[in-house]
N, C-alpha and C positions, 0 to 999 in steps of 0.2 A: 319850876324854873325851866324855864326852855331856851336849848343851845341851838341858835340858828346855825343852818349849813347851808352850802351853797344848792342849789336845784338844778343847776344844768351839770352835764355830765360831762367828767376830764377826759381831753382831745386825750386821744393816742401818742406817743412823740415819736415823731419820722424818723428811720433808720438811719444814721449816723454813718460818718465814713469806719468810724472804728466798727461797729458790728456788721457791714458789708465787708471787712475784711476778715474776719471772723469765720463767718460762712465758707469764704476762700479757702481761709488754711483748713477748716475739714472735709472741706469736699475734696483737696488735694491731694491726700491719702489714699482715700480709696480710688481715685483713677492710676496713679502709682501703683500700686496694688492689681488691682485689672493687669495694667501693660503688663508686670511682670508675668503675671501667671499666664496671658498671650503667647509672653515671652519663650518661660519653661515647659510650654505644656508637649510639644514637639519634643523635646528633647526627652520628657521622660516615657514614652512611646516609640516605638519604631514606627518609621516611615512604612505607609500603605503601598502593600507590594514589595514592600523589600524581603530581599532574598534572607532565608534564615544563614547562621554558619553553615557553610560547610555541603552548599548548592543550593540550588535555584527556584524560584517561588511553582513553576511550570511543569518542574523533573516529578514526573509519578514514581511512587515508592515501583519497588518489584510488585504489594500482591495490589497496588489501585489496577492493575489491568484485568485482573478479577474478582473482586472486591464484589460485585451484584453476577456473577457467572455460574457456573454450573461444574460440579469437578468428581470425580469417583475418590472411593478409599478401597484399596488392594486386600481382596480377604484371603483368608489362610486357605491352603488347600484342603479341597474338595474331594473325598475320596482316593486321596495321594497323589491327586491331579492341581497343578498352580494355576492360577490363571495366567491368561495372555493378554499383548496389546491386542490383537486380532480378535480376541474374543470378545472383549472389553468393548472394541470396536462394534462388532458384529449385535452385541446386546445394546447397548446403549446409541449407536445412529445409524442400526439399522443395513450395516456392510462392512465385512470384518477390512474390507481393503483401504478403509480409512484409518488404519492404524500408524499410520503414516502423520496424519493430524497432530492424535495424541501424542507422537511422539515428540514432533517438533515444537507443540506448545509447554512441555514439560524438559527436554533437553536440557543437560546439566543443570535443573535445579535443584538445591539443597531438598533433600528427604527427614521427616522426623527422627529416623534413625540415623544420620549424618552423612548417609549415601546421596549419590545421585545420577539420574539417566543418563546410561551413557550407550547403551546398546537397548534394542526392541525387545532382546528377547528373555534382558533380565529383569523379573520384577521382583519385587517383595511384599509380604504381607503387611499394610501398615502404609504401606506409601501412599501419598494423595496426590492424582494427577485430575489436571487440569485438562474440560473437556469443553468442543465449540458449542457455541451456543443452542443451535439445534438439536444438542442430546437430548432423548427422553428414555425412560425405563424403570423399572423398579431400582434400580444401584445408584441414580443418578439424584445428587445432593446439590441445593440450590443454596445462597451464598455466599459470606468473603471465603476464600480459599486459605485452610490454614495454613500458616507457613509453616517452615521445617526449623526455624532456627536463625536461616542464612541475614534477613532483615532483622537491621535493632533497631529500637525505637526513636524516633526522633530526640533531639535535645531538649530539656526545659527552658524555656522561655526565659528566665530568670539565671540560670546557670552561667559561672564564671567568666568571662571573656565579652560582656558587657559593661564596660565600666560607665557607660554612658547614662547607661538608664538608672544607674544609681546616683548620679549627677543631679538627673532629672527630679527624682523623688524626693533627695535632698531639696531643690528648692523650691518646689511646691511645698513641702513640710516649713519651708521658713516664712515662704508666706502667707501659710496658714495662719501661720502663730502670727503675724504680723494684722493679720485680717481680723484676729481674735480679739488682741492685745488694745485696737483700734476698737474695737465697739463693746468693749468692757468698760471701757471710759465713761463716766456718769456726764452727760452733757447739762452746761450749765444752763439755769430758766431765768430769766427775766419775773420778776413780780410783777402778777398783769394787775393793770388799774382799772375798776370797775366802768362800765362801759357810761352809768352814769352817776349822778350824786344821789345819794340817800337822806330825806330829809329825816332827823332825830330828835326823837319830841321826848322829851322826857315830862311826863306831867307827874310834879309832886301833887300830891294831898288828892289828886284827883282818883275816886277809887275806878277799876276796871266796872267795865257793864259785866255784868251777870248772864249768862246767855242759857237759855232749858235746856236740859241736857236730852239727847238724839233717843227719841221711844225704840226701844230692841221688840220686833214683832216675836210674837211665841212662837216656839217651836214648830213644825211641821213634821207628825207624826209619817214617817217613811210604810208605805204600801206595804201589806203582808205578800209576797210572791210567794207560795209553792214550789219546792224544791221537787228538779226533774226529775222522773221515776227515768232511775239509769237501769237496764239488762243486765244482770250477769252476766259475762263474759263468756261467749262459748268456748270451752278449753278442747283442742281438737286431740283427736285419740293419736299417743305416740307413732312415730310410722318403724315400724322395725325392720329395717334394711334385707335384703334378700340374700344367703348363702352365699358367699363366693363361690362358683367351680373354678377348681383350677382347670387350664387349658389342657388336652388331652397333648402330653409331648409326640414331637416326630423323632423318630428313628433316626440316627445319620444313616443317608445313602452307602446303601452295599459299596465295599470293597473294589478298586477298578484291577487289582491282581499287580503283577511283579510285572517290571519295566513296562506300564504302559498296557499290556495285554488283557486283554477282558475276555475272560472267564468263567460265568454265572449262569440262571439260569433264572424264567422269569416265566410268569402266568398270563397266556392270551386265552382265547376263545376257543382256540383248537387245541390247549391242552398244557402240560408245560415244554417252556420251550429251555433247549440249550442253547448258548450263546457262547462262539467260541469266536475271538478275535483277537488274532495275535497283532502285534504293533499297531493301534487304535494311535497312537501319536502323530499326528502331520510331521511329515519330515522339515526340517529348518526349525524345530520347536515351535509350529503353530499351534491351533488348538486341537485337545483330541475331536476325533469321530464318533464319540460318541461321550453322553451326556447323561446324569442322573434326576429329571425336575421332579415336584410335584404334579400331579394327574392335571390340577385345575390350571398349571400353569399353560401360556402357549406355545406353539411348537417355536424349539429354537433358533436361530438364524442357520442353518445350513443349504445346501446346498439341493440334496435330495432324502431330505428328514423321515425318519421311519420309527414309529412308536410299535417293538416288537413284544413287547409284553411289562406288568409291575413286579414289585418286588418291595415286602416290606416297607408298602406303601407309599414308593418312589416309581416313576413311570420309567423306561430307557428309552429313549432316542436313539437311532442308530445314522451319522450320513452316510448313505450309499454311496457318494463318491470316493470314499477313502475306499474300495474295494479294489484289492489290489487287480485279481485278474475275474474271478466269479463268485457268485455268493450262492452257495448251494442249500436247500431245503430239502431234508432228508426225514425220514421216516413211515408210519404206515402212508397209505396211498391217500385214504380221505384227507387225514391230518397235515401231512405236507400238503396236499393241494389248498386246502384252506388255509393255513398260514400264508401258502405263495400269495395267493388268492388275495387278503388281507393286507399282502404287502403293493400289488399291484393297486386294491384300490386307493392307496393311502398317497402313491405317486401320483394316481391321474387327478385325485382330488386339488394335488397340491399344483394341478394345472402342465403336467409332463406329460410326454408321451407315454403309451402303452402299449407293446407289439408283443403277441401271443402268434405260440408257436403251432400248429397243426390243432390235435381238440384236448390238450391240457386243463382245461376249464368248460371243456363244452361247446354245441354250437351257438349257445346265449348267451352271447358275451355286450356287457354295457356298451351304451349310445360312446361314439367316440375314440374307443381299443381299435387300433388295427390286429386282423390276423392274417397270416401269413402261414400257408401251407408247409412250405420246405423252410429249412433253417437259410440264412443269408448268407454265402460264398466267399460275398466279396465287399470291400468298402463302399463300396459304389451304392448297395443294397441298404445303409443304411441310415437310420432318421437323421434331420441335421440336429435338432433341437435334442434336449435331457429327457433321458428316461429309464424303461427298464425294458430287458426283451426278456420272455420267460419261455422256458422251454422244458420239454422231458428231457431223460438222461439222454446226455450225446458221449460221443465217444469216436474214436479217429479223425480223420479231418477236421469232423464239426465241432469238436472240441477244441482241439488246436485252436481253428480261428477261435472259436469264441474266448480262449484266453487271452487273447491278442486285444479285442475289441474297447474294451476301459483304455489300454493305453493309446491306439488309436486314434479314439474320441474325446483325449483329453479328459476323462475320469467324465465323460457327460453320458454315455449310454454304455448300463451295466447289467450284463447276462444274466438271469435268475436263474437256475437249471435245477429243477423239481422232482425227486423221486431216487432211485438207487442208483446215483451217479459217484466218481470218485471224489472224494473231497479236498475242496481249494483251502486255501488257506483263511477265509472269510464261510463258518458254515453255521447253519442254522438247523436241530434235531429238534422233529417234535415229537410226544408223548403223548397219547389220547391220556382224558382227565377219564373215562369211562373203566382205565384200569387194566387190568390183564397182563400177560406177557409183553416186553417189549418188543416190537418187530427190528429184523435185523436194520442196524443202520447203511452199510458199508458193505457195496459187494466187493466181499474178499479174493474173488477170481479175478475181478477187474487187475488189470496189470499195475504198478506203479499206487496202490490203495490206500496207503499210510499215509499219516499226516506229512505237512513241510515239517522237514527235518528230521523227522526220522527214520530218514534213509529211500523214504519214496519219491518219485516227482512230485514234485509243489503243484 
């Protein structure tokens, strides 16, 4: 039996006004939905550029002005010596007379310990000051610059006194849900009608063809490959790490002595030396005149710098211009001349004058020294520029003036006087390392032979 069907295939039917309105009401949601979130999305944001609480989008904290700078940290004293602005200065750009800088860019700022700048010549261990840009040195720390305390930290973003922007979150949250709730909706489908008609035969009694069924070809025996001859693994021999040494420790820097005064005694070339210098302190609390580094270190920022001998593996520096009126070098004849000798060369290298006095040193004296027969009278007679004038022991007049001449010159040209002269208050004794009896230091006949203070002339 066979049920005829139709053979052409059913037209499509054209959308109707009901499902062109249809389309409408869903598409109408999600543009609703869009506006608002247009709407809310401002609101739950702050305006670009807007000022936070409590100042201005523009205002730099206190440390953004150093934030990428360069700044020192104040270490503990040295030998029972603090450090200075001026020092500070002097090591890190190179001229102690910029301490004036330092000070102004750190001026009443909070310190870690709750202190703050208020004077040049107070400092403390611990304080972090802020330094110009062109520092360079060993001490100088590149950097934001810690602060001390005085900056707190800005407000959170989110913290109380916005009510706005909780406004804002609120209704984006509403219509999210509303965004959600909209396409969770199962949309309804229309039953499509087949594009054409199906003719449907049904044949009783008629049997199906018989059709041979599809030959399966045989197997295909897979290729034997040989399996790769892999290497063992070279296992390489453990590496067993090299001993540690510990680093050999340094010594702290000898003692600078009671109020300032230095005391000690130290190994040059000509033997050991005493070193006797009373009030080594710059007056106004600048930095002392004299310094403890390392041998490798360079010579440090002074004025007319003098490496008069080490000690326990620290080198001393001495500046000549802290001398109050002479710096006398005393002891045997060879030995004091070579120390003086040692110290003259150490000025002229560092590019100063050199004035040698009748033959103290000889008639072979390096390219550059001026000598001068008689000792110099008068001011008139003498260098304009920094140095040292070295002479044998003087006594009456020439002594006189030559006390005179450091204050004079503004501490720029300072008398050496070499051999059994009386001694100043700045004096240098040396000791052949070859041994033997000590040679008299102090001619005791000399008038006035005692140290400053007790009881002789200074």
């Amino acid at each position: 039996m066979h049920l005829p069907t139709g053979t052409t295939g059913a037209r499509r039917r054209p959308a109707t006004g009901r499902d062109a309105g249809t389309h409408r009401a869903r598409r109408g949601p999600l543009v609703l939905t869009a506006a608002l979130l247009a709407a809310l999305a401002p609101a739950a944001s702050p305006a670009a550029g807007a000022a936070p609480p409590g100042g201005t989008p523009d205002a730099p904290t206190p440390s953004a002005a150093t934030a990428s700078g360069r700044y020192y940290v104040v270490g503990p004293p040295v030998g029972g010596q603090r450090e200075y602005l001026y020092q500070i200065a002097a090591g890190t750009l190179g001229d102690g007379n910029r301490y004036r800088e330092i000070f102004v860019l750190n001026q009443g700022r909070r310190q870690p310990d709750g202190g703050r700048l208020t004077d040049p010549v107070e400092l403390r261990p611990g304080w972090v000051l802020a330094l110009p840009l062109d520092a360079r040195g060993p001490g100088v720390r590149t950097g934001p610059l810690p602060t001390g305390g005085a900056v707190g930290a800005p407000p959170a973003a989110d913290e109380p006194g916005h009510p706005e922007r909780l406004v804002g979150v609120a209704g984006l949250a509403a219509v999210a849900l509303l965004v959600a709730t909209l396409l969770r909706r199962p949309a309804r489908r229309r039953r499509a009608l087949p594009a054409g008609a199906t003719r449907l035969a049904l044949d009783v009694g008629r049997p199906a063809p018989l059709l041979p069924p599809t030959p399966v070809p045989p197997p295909v025996p897979a290729p034997l490959v040989p399996a790769p001859l892999v290497p063992a693994p070279l296992v390489p021999a453990p590496l067993v790490p090299a001993p540690l040494v510990p680093p050999t420790p340094v010594p702290p820097p000898p003692a600078a002595g009671i109020d300032g005064d230095l005391d000690t005694e130290v190994t040059s070339a000509a033997g050991t030396v005493a070193v006797r210098l009373p009030s080594t302190v710059a007056s106004g609390g600048g930095p002392a005149y004299h310094v403890w580094q390392l041998p490798a270190q360079p010579p440090p920022p002074m004025r007319l710098p003098v490496r008069l001998g080490r000690r326990q593996g620290w080198a001393l520096w001495v500046d000549l211009a802290g001398t109050p009126d002479v710096l006398t070098v005393t002891g045997p004849a060879g030995a004091a001349g070579q120390q003086a000798r040692t110290i003259a060369e150490q000025v002229h290298a560092a590019g100063h004058t050199v004035i040698v006095v009748g033959d103290l040193f000889g008639a072979d004296l390096p390219a550059g020294w001026v000598h001068r027969s008689v000792f110099p009278a008068d001011v008139a007679d003498l260098p304009a520029g920094p140095g040292v004038l070295c002479s044998a022991a003087l006594s009456g007049p020439e002594l006189a003036f030559a006390r005179q001449i450091t204050t004079l010159t503004g501490h720029r040209l300072v008398p050496v006087v070499v051999g059994r002269a009386m001694r100043a208050w700045w004096s240098v004794t040396v000791r052949p390392a070859t041994g033997g009896p000590d040679a008299e230091l102090v001619d005791a006949a000399a008038p006035g032979g005692g140290f400053p203070g007790d009881g002789g002339e200074p």
